[in-house]
C-alpha positions, 0 to 999 in steps of 0.5 A: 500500500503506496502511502499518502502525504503533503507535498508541502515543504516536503524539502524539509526532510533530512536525507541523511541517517543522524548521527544518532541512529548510526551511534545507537545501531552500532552499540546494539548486539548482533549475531555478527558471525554467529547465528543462534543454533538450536534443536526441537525438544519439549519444554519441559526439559529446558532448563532456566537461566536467570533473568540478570542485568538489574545492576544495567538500571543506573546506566539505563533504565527500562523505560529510557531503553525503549524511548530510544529504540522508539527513537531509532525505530523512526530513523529506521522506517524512513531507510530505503532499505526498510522493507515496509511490507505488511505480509512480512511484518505480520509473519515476524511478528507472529513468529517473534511474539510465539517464541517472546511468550514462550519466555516468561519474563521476557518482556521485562518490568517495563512490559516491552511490546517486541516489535520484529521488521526486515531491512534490505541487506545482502548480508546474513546477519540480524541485530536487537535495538534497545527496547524490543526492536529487532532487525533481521537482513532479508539475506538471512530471511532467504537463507534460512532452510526452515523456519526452526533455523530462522526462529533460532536467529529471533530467540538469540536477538530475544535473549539479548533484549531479555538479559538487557545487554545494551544496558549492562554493556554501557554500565560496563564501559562507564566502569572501564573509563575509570581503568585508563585514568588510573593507569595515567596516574600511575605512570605520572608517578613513575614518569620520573624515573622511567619515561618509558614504564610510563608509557607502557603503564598507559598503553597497558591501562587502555589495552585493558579497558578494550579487553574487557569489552571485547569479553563482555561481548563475547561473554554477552553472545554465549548468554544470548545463545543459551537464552535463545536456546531456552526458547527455541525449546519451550516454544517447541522448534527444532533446537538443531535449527540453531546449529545449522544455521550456524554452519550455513552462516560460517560457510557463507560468510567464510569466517573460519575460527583462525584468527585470536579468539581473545581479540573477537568480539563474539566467541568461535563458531565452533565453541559456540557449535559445541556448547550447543550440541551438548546442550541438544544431547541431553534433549528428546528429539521432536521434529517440527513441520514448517508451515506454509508461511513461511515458504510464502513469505521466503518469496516476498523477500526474494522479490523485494530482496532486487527490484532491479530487472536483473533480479526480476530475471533471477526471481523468475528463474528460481521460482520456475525451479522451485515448481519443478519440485515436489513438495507442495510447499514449494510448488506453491511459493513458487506460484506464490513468487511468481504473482508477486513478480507479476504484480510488481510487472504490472501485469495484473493478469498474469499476477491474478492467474498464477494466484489463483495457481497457487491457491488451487495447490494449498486446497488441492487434496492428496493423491488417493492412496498417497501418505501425506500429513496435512499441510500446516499454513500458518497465517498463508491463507491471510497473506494470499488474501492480502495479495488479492486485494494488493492486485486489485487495489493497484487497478484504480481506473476500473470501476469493476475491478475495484468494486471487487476489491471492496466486496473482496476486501469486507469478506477478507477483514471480517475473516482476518480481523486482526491483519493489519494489512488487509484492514489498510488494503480494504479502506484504500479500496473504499477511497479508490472506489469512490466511497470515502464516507465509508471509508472515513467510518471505518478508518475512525473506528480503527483508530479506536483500537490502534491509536499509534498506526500512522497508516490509518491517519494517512488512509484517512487523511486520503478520504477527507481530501476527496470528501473536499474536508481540507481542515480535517485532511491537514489535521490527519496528515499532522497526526501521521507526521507526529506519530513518525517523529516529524515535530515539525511536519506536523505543526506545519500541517495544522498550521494549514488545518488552521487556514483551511476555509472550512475550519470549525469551530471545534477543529480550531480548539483541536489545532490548539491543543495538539498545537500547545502538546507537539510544541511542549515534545519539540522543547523537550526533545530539544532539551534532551539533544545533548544526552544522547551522546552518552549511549555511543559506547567505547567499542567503536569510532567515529569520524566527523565531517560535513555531509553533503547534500544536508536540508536546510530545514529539518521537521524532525530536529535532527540537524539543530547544530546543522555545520557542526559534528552532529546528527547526520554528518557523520563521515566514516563509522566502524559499525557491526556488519548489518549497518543500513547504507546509503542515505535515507530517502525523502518519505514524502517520495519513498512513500508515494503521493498523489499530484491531485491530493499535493494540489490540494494540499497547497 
């Protein structure tokens, strides 16, 4: 689903990832050249580790940690490698939040609503933000053989947000910056009767400090593993997922244990192989039939992975050998990735046949006489209706068409009430279609249940600008803008709700009230700039210069020292190897817009 926004100062979004996002990313954990092996077992035989990291409450309290994953979350969502694909997300969600419950405690006292999404990267790697926010590459997302092998990669990034390790990691460094300063003390001391003990009294102090970070984090990812390996059991995958995974992952990435292990950050694939398969050993076996989502949402991936003709080119070919197979699993993705193909072609009817192809392979019965378990679907029928909707929505010129899609579309929601992207893919057909007051009445009473969906306000915003309601469309742009971090963008906004000729009287008390809170956050925000510095962490650099190509204004107040070191003029960073490159795009074009709607907008 394209979303909607003003054009009006669109210019003013910074273009560049802040200093702030690139700090943060880089003091997160990830599995780096290690993924988080597992096997199928009971539960019951699991044994439990305890919950520690309470001592990380003075570096960084629980709820400081999600405000600055929330914070970083928004830079993020705004990356052109941010798969923004609702299948995908709801499938992570689903399989994060199994395996999240699986773990009592693991929510913490602040009750972290773990929130899973997918960033374009061509590595193999998956990363944990402060507060429940966890990253995976969509290079690992096609790598992964079975879903036991992906949910081994989501239950170590869960360990290192249950055992609070960002926090514990930045209480750690306040205390090794102490071990620098008194090994300058001490060779003050000696200085005078040995210049070079002096030297080598300070060299050694700063070898220390180092040390001890790179043991914590290796010491950090063996307790991740373990973790991880907990719920993998009690959620009942294949803990020797975990295993292969982290074969494939060191074949792939050909990080052979050569090199000095007390000088890497995270432990030896092989240690970390054994530690795990001694752990399988002492486990009953239960094997674990992936469902049919998971195949599904695989070919998602595969297409978004390249949108280039070239990797249109290879998504074909692949899929075309996939059919070739005999499981109906993969015959279908197959189907499945081919209509994704087509549909991202614009060849809606090609697109439609071979959805209909592999929705006729998931509902075909066995061969008689034929042993064959059911097949497991997961959420696939949901996803298969998405796409349903997603080809006839993209078909807004034909009346007909898109009057199936609103038909289509009820049915599908009052099946699947609770897929968030079938209730946007339903009232973008309403506004498609010709039937805004409808949809106006639904997207209000979706409000009502997910307050903090930007989505929703966009829809909305779309319903009221073809209802000619100019006021109440800026208002809803405002509340989209402020809900994605944009201070700025939204004032602006209301600024134009509020010089709207339609204006009520009540919609003008609403412009101030939001007015008089936004401006109180934008203060606050401003206020709190110069203590993010603070979460960098020791165990990386930057070097500052000026970014070329910055905006000159900025709605959401990330270049306030604009000429300065500061947010986005970051030059060069030793990062963990997931990092998002390249700049961030302007949302206003990413997410796609509308000339008629900017026209009405200005």
């Amino acid at each position: 689903m394209k979303r909607y926004h003003s054009t009006v100062n669109a210019t003013r979004f910074s273009r560049t990832l802040p200093r702030r996002l690139l700090l943060s990313i880089a003091a997160s954990l990830a599995i780096s050249a290690s993924a988080v092996p597992a096997q199928a077992q009971a539960p019951t035989n699991v044994p439990s580790l305890p919950s520690l990291g309470d001592t990380s409450r003075e570096a960084l309290s629980p709820v400081i940690e999600r405000k600055l994953g929330e914070e970083i979350m928004r830079d993020i969502r705004f990356n052109r490698d941010y798969l923004e694909d609702p299948p995908i997300i709801e499938y992570l969600n689903n399989l994060g939040n199994t395996l999240v419950t699986a773990r009592p405690g693991a929510r913490g006292e602040a009750n972290y609503d773990y929130f899973f999404f997918c960033v374009r990267d061509p590595m193999l790697n998956a990363f944990a933000l402060p507060g429940g926010f966890i990253g995976v590459h969509s290079a690992l997302l096609l790598a992964a053989q079975s879903e036991s092998e992906l949910a081994s990669v989501l239950s170590h990034e869960i360990g290192h947000v249950a055992q609070r390790h960002i926090a514990r990691q930045l209480g750690e460094q306040k205390t090794d910056a102490l071990i620098p300063l008194a090994a300058m003390i001490l060779a003050a001391l000696v200085a005078k009767d040995s210049p070079d003990a002096a030297m080598g009294v300070m060299m050694g102090g700063q070898g220390m400090a180092i040390q001890r970070q790179l043991n914590f984090g290796r010491d950090a990812e063996r307790e991740a593993d373990r973790v991880g390996f907990q719920i993998m059991g009690a959620a009942g995958y294949e803990t020797n997922g975990m295993v292969a995974f982290f074969q494939r992952m060191q074949n792939a990435t050909k990080m052979y244990d050569t090199s000095m292990p007390w000088l890497m950050s995270h432990p030896l694939t092989t240690e970390r192989i054994a530690d795990i398969q001694a752990r399988i050993r002492e486990q009953p076996y239960r094997q674990r039939i992936d469902a049919l989502d998971f195949f599904i949402v695989r070919s998602r991936a595969r297409v978004l992975q390249d949108p280039s003709t070239k990797g249109y080119a290879l998504s074909e070919e692949f899929f075309r050998n996939q059919m070739a197979q005999q499981s109906r699993h993969e015959i279908a993705a197959g189907q499945y990735g081919m209509a994704f193909l087509a549909l991202k072609r614009n060849d809606h009817a090609g697109a439609q046949a071979w959805l209909d192809k592999a929705r006729a392979t998931v509902e075909r019965p066995p061969a008689a006489g034929a042993f064959s378990s059911p097949l497991p679907k997961g959420v696939a029928e949901s996803i298969l209706a998405y796409t349903s909707l997603e080809i006839k929505v993209d078909q807004e010129s034909r009346p007909d068409v898109m009057a199936q899609a609103i038909a289509e579309g009820l049915a599908a929601h009052a099946k699947y009430p609770l897929s968030r992207g079938i209730a946007w893919q339903y009232a973008d057909a309403l506004i498609k279609g010709g039937k805004p007051e409808e949809a106006e009445r639904f997207l209000r009473d979706q409000l009502r249940q997910y307050r903090s969906e930007a989505e929703l306000q966009d829809l909305l915003a779309q319903a009221y600008s073809k209802m000619g309601k100019l006021a109440l469309q800026h208002i809803a742009l405002a509340e989209s803008y402020a809900l994605l971090g944009g201070t700025m963008a939204a004032l602006d906004q209301l600024q134009l709700a509020r010089k709207s000729p339609d204006a009520s009287f009540y919609e003008q008390a609403v412009i101030d009230a939001r007015e008089r809170e936004w401006q109180a956050k934008r203060r606050e925000a401003m206020g709190e700039k110069g203590k993010d510095k603070d979460y960098g962490g020791a165990s990386f650099r930057v070097s500052a210069g000026p970014a070329a190509g910055t905006d000159k204004d900025d709605p959401f107040g990330r270049n306030e020292n604009k000429g300065k070191p500061d947010a986005g003029d970051c030059g060069d960073i030793t990062r963990p190897a997931w990092g998002l490159s390249g700049n961030r795009t302007d949302p206003l074009l990413r997410r796609g817009q509308s000339a008629a709607a900017a026209a009405n907008c200005r």
